[in-house]
SETI-808102 format. One record per residue: residue in three letters; y, z, x of N, C-alpha, C in turn. Coordinates in steps of 0.2 Angstrom, whole numbers, plus 5000, padded with zeros to 4 digits. Layout:
% residues N
ALAYZXYZXYZX/...
% end
This chain:
% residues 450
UNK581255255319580655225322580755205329/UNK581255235332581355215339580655245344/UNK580155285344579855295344579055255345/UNK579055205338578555145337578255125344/UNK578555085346578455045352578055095357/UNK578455165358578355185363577255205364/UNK561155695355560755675352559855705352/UNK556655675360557355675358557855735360/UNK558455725362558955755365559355805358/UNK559255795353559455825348559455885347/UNK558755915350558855985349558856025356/UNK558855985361559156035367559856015368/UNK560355985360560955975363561356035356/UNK560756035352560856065347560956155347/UNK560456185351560356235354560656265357/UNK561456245362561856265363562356305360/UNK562556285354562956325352562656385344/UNK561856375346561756415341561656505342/UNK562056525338562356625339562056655341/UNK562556705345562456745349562856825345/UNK562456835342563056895337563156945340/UNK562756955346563057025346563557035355/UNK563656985355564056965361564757005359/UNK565057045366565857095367566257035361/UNK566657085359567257045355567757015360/UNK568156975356568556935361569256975363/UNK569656965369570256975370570756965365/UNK571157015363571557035357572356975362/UNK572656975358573456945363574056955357/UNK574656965361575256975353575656915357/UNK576056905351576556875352576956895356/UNK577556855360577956895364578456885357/UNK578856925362579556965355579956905355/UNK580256895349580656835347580456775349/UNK579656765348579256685349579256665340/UNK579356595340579656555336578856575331/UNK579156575323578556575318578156495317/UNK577356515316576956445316577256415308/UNK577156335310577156315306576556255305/UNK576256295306575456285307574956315304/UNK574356325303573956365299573556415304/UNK573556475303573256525305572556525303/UNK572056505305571556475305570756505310/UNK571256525316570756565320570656635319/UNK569956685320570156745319570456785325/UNK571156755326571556775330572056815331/UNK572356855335572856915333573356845328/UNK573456895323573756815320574556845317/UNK574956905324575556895325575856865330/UNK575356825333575456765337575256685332/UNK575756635336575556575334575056555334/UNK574556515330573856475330574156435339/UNK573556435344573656415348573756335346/UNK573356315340573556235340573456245332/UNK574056175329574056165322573056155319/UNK573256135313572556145308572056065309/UNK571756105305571156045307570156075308/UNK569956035300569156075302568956015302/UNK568156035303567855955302567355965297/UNK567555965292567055965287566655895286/UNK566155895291565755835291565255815283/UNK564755865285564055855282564155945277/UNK564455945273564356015269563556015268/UNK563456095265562856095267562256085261/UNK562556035256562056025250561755985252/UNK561055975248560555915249560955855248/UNK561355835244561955795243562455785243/UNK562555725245563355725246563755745239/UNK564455775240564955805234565355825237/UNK565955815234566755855235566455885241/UNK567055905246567055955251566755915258/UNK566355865255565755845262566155765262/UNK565955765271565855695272565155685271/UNK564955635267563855625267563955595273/UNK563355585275562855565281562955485280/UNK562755435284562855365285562355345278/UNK562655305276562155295270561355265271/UNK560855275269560155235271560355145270/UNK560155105273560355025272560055015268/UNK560054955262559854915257560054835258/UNK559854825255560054735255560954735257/UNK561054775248561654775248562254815253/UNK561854875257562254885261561954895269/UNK562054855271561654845280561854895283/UNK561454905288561554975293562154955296/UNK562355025299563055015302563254965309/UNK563454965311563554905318563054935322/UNK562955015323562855035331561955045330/UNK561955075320561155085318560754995319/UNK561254945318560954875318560954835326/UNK561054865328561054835337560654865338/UNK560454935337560054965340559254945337/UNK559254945330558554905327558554865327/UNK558954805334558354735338558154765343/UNK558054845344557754855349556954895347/UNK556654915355556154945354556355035352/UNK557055035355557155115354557455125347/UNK557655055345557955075337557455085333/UNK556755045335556255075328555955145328/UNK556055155336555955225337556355265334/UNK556655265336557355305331557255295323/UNK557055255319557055245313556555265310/UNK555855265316555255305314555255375313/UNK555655415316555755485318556455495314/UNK556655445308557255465304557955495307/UNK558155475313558555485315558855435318/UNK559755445313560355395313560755425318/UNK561155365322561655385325562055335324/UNK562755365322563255335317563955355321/UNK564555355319565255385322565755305318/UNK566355345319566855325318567355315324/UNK567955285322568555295327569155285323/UNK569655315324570355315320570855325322/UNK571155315323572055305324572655305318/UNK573155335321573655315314574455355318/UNK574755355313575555325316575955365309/UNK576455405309576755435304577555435307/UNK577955435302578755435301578755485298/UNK579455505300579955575297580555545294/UNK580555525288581155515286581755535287/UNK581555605285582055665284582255685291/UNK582155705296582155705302581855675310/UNK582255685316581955665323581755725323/UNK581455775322580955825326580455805328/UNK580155815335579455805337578955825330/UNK578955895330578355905322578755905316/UNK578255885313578255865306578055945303/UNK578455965301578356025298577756035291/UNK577356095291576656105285576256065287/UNK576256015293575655955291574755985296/UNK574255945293573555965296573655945304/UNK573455865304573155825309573955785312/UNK574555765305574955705306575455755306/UNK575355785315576055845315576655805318/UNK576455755322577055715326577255665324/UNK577955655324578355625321578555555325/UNK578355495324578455435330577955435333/UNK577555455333576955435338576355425339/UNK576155365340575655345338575055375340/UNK574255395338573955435340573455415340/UNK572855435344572255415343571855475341/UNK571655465334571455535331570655565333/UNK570355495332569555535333569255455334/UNK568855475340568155435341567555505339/UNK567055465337566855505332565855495333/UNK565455545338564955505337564255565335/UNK563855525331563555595328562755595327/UNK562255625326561755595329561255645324/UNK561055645319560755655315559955655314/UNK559755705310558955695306559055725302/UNK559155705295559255735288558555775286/UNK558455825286557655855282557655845276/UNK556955845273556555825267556455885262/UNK556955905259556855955253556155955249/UNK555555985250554955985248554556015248/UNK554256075242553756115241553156135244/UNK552856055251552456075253552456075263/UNK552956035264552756045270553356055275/UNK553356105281553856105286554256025288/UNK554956035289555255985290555855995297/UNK555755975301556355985305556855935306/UNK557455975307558055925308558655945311/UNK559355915310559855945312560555885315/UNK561155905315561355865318561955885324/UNK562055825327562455845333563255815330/UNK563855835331564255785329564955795333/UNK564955745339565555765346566055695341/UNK566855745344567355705342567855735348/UNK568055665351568655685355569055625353/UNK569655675354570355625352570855685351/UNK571555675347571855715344571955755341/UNK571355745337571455795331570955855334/UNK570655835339570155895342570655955343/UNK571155955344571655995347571756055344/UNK571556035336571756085328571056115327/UNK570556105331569856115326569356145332/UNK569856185336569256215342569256255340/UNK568456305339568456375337568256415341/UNK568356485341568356535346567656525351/UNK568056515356567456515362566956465365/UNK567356395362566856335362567756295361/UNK567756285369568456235372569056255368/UNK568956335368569756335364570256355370/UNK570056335376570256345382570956315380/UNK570856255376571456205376571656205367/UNK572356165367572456175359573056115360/UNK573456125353573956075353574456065360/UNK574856125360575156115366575056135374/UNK574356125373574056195379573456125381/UNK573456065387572956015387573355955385/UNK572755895387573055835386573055825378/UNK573255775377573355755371572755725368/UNK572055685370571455675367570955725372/UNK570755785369570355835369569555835366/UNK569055855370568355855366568355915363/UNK567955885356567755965353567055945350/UNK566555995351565855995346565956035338/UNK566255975335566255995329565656015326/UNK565055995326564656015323563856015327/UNK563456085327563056075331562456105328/UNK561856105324561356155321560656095321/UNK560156155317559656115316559456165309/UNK559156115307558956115300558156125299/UNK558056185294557356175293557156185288/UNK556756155284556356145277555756205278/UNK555956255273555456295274555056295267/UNK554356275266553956255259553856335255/UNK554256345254554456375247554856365240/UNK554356395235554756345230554756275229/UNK555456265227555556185229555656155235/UNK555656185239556156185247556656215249/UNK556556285254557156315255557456265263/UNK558056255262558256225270558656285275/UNK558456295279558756345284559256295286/UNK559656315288560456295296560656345298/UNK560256315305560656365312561156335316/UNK561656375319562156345323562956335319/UNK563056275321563956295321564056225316/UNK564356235310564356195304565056195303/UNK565256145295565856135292565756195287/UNK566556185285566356265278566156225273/UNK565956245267565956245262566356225257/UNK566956265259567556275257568056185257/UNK568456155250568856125250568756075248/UNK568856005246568955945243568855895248/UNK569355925254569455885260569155875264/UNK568855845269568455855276568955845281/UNK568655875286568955845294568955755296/UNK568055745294568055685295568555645289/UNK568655565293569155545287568955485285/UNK568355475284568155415281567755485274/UNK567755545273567555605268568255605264/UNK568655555268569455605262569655515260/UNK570055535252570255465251571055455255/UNK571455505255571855485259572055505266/UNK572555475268572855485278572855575280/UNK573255595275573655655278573155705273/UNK573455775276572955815272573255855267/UNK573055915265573255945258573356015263/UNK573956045260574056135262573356165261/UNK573056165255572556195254571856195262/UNK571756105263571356095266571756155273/UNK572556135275572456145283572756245282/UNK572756275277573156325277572456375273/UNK572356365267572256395265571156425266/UNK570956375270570256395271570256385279/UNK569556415281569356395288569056305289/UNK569156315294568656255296567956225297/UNK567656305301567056275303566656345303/UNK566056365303565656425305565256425309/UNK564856465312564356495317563656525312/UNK563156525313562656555308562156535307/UNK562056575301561356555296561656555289/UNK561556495288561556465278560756435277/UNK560756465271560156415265560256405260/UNK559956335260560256305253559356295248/UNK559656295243559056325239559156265233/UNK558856225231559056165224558356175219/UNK558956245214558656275209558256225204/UNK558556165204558456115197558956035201/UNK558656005196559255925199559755935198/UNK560055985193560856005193561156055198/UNK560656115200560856165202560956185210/UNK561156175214561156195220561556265223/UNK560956315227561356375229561356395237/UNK561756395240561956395244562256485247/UNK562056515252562056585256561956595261/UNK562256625265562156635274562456685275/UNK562556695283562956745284563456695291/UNK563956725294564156685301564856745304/UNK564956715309565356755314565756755312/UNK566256725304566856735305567356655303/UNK567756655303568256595303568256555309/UNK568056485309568256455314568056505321/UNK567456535321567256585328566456535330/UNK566256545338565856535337565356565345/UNK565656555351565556595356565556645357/UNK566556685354566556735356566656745348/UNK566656805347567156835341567756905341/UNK568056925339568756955338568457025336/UNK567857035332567857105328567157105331/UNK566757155326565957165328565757155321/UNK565857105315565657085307565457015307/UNK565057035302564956955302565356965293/UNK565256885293565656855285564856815280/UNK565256825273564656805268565156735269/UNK564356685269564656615263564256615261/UNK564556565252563956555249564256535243/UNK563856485240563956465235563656425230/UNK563856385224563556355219563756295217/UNK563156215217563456175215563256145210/UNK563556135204563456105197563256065195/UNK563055995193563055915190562955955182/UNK563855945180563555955173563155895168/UNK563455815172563255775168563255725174/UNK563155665171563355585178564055595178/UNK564355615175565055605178565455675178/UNK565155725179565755775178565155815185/UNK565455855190565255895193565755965196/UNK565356045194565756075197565456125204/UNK565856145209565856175214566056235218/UNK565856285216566056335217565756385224/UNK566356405231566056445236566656505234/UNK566356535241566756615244566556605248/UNK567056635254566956655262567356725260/UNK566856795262567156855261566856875269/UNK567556935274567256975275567756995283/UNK567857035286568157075289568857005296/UNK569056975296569456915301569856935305/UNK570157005305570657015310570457045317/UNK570757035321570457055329570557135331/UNK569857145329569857215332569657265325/UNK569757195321569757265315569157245310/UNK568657295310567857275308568157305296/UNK568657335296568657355289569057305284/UNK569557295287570057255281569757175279/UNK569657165274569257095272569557055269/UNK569256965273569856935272569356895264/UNK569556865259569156825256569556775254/UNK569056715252569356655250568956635243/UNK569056615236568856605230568956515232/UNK568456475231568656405228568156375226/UNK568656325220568156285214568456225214/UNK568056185213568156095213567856075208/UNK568156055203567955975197568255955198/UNK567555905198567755815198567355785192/UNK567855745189567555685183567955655183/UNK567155595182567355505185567255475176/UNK568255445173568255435169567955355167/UNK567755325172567255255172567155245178/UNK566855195181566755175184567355145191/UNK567755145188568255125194568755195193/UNK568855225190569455275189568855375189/UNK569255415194568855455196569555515196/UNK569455575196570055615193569655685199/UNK570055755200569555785206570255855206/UNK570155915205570455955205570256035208/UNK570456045216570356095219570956145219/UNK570556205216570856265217570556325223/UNK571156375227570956405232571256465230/UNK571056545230571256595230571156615236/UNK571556665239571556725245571956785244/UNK571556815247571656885251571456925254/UNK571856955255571757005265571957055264/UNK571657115266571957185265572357195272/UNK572857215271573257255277573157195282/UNK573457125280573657085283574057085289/UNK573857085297574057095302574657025302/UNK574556955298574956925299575256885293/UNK575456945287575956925281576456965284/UNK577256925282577656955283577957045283/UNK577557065277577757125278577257185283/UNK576757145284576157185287575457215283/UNK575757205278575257245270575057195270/UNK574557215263574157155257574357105257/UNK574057045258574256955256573956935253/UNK574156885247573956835244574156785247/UNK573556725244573856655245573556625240/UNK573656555236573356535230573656465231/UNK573356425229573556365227573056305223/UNK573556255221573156205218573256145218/UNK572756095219572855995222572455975217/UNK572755915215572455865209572455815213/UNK571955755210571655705216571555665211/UNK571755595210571655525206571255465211/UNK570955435208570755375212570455315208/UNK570955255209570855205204570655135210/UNK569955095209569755075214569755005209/UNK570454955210570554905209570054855210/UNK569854845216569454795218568854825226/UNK568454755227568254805233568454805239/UNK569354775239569754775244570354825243/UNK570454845236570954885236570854935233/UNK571055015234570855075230571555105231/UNK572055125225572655165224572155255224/UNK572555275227572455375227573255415226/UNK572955455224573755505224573355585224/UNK574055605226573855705226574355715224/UNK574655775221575055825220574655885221/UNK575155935223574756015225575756045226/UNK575156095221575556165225575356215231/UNK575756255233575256305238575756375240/UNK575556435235575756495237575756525242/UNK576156535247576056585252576756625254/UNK576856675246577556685248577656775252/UNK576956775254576656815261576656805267/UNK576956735266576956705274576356725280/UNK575856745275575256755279574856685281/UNK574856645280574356585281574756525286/UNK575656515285575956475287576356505290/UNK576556565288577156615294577556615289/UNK577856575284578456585281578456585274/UNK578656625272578656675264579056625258/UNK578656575258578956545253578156485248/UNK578556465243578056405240577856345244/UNK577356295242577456255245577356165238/UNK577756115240577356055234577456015240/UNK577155985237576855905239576555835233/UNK576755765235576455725231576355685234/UNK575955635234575755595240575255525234/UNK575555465237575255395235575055355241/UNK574255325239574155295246573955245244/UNK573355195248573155135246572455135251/UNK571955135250571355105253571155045255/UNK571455005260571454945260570654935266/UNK570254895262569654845265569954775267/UNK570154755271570254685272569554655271/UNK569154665273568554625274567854635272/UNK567954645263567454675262566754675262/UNK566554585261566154555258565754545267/UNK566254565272565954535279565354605280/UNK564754595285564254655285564954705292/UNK565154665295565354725301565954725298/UNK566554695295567254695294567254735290/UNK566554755283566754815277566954885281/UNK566754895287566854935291567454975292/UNK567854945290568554945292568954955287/UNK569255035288569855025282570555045283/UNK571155035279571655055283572055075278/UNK572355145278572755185273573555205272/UNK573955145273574755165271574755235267/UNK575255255267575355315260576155335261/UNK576355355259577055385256576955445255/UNK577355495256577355585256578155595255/UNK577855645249578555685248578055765247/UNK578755815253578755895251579255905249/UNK579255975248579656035244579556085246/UNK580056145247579856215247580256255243/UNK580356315244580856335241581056375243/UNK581156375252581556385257581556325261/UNK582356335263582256275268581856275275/UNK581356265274580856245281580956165285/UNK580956125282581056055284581556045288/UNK581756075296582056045298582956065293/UNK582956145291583656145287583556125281/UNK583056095278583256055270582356075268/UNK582556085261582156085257581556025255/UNK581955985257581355925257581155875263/UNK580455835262580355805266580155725265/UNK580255675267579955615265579555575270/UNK578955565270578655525276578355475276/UNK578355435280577755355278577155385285/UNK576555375284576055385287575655315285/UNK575055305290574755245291574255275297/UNK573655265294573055255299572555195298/UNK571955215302571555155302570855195305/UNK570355175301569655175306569155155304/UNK568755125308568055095309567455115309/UNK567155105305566355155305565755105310/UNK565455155312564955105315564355135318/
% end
């Protein structure tokens, strides 16, 4: 630990980065010869016999269901007695522009987060397989987080406009720029707290049916249990699945469609993996998918992202298969298991240059003792003996115990605050770690909503 010590503006901000498909593809680049393999997630669609310019990282804010569920961070919650608006929505409604804002349904909300990780196992600067907690001793400031919102009105009869803006700069911006929007900079390429527009679109309810919602512009996937944001995930560090095995964010058109109060379906088209200015080939990719309520307490989730990802090359396709259940065995105790499938034809960055598979799977617990304390745990495996997704041709596990600490629950601004110790153990079944098969870590963040 020697270390230690050491936004109305909405829619002309939202406009920006909404696609341009038919814009030249992007400049190809190779690795130079005998450059070290990533240990990192290949994550952009980028010559990907070259390192990801910066380790992983999406931001899977606001997924694109009418409601919040796995995969998504939901939106600031509406205030009630029992839950008061956030610090920044409640300083704002003693003003005259807060009822402004609140008559035109539009929230602006953000977070801020820091956190601090140990390597037991070794002094290496990175912490080898990790998402966002890739350094090892140093303290970080992950995300300041601000985002500016109008949720549209899912409804058979009338037009609905909306959309959100969601800017985050800090650390973890470094892992989550997508082509042609600041990926000028990356992990080791720029300072160390970076801006990125994670999320940029506008939403519209078109009165058909029961209400179709368009989204244009630059979103979270679909894809994954986890999110970028981290007040979306129950614990600090992230899952191979979340930083390896899916993308992070799209460029397009999705519509979501709510067949029935159980049934939600979801379709688009967009530029590709983590793309959004420029793109690598002349394809666009399919997302889409389906969200379940079998009951009050069991829900399933099911997406794809299919469709050409290599630079230069408009026929070999990449796809991604994933499914989430979640059931809540009472009311304190909640259970949650994501599976990911992949493949890529004539993968330009599995080891042999052929066909890749990648496949894995993460189990999630959450027992919520009081309204100060919540115990979480993950176990996961993660296939990649293609070394297509991380560079190195082997298995991966992981098990991870954390704790959700509220110090101050009952307070209206201190609920705001929570901080998450955890403990980490990996495995591979090559020695990746630093020489050794295994790894053991203590991690610790903290963040504020408001």
């Amino acid at each position: 630990m020697k270390r230690l010590c050491q936004g109305l503006t909405l829619a002309a901000v939202v406009a920006a980065p909404v696609v341009a498909f038919g814009q030249a593809p992007a400049a190809e680049t190779k690795r130079p010869e005998g450059a070290a393999v990533a240990t990192h997630p290949v994550f952009l669609q980028q010559d990907q016999n070259a390192p990801p310019p910066v380790p992983p990282e999406r931001t899977r804010g606001e997924a694109p269901a009418p409601t919040a569920a796995p995969g998504e961070s939901p939106p600031a919650a509406a205030p009630t007695p029992e839950t008061p608006p956030r610090p920044l929505m409640g300083l704002l409604g003693e003003t005259g522009f807060g009822k402004t804002l609140s008559d035109a349904k539009i929230n602006i909300f953000g977070h801020v987060e820091a956190s601090w990780t140990h390597n037991f196992s070794s002094d290496d600067r990175i912490i080898t397989g990790r998402a966002f907690d890739i350094e090892n001793d140093d303290p970080t400031l992950n995300q300041v987080n601000l985002t500016i919102e109008r949720i549209v009105d899912f409804n058979p009869t009338n037009w609905d406009v909306g959309g959100r803006v969601e800017m985050i700069w800090g650390g973890d911006s470094r892992f989550i720029h997508s082509l042609g929007l600041f990926d000028y900079q990356g992990f080791d390429n720029g300072p160390d707290n970076q801006f990125d527009l994670n999320q940029a679109y506008v939403d519209v309810n078109v009165p058909v049916g029961k209400g179709l919602r368009l989204r244009l512009g630059k979103f979270v996937t679909l894809l994954g249990q986890e999110v970028i944001n981290p007040t979306g995930n129950a614990l600090y560090s992230h899952s191979y699945l979340f930083g390896y095995a899916i993308p992070f964010t799209h460029t397009g058109v999705l519509g979501t469609y709510q067949v029935s109060d159980k049934l939600t379906v979801n379709a688009g088209v967009t530029r590709g993996w983590d793309t959004t200015l420029e793109d690598n080939n002349g394809t666009v990719d399919f997302l889409g998918g389906v969200s379940y309520t079998i009951s009050d307490k069991t829900s399933v989730i099911a997406n794809v992202v299919s469709g050409p990802d290599q630079p230069g090359d408009n026929d070999n396709w990449r796809s991604v298969f994933d499914l989430i259940v979640t059931h809540k065995l009472s009311d304190t105790l909640t259970i949650a298991a994501n599976g990911d499938y992949g493949y890529e034809a004539n993968s330009v960055s599995s080891i042999s240059g052929s066909d890749a598979q990648w496949f894995g799977v993460a189990g999630y617990v959450s027992k919520k003792l009081s309204d100060m304390l919540t115990v979480n745990g993950r176990a996961e495996y993660f296939n990649d003996q293609d070394g297509a997704r991380i560079g190195i041709a082997t298995s991966w596990y992981e098990a991870t115990l954390g704790v959700a600490v509220k110090p101050m629950p009952q307070d209206k601004v201190g609920q705001n605050l929570v901080i998450r110790p955890e403990l980490r153990f990996d495995y591979a079944d090559e020695p990746v770690f630093s020489g050794d098969y295994n790894q053991f870590t203590f991690g610790v963040d903290a963040y504020f909503t408001f």
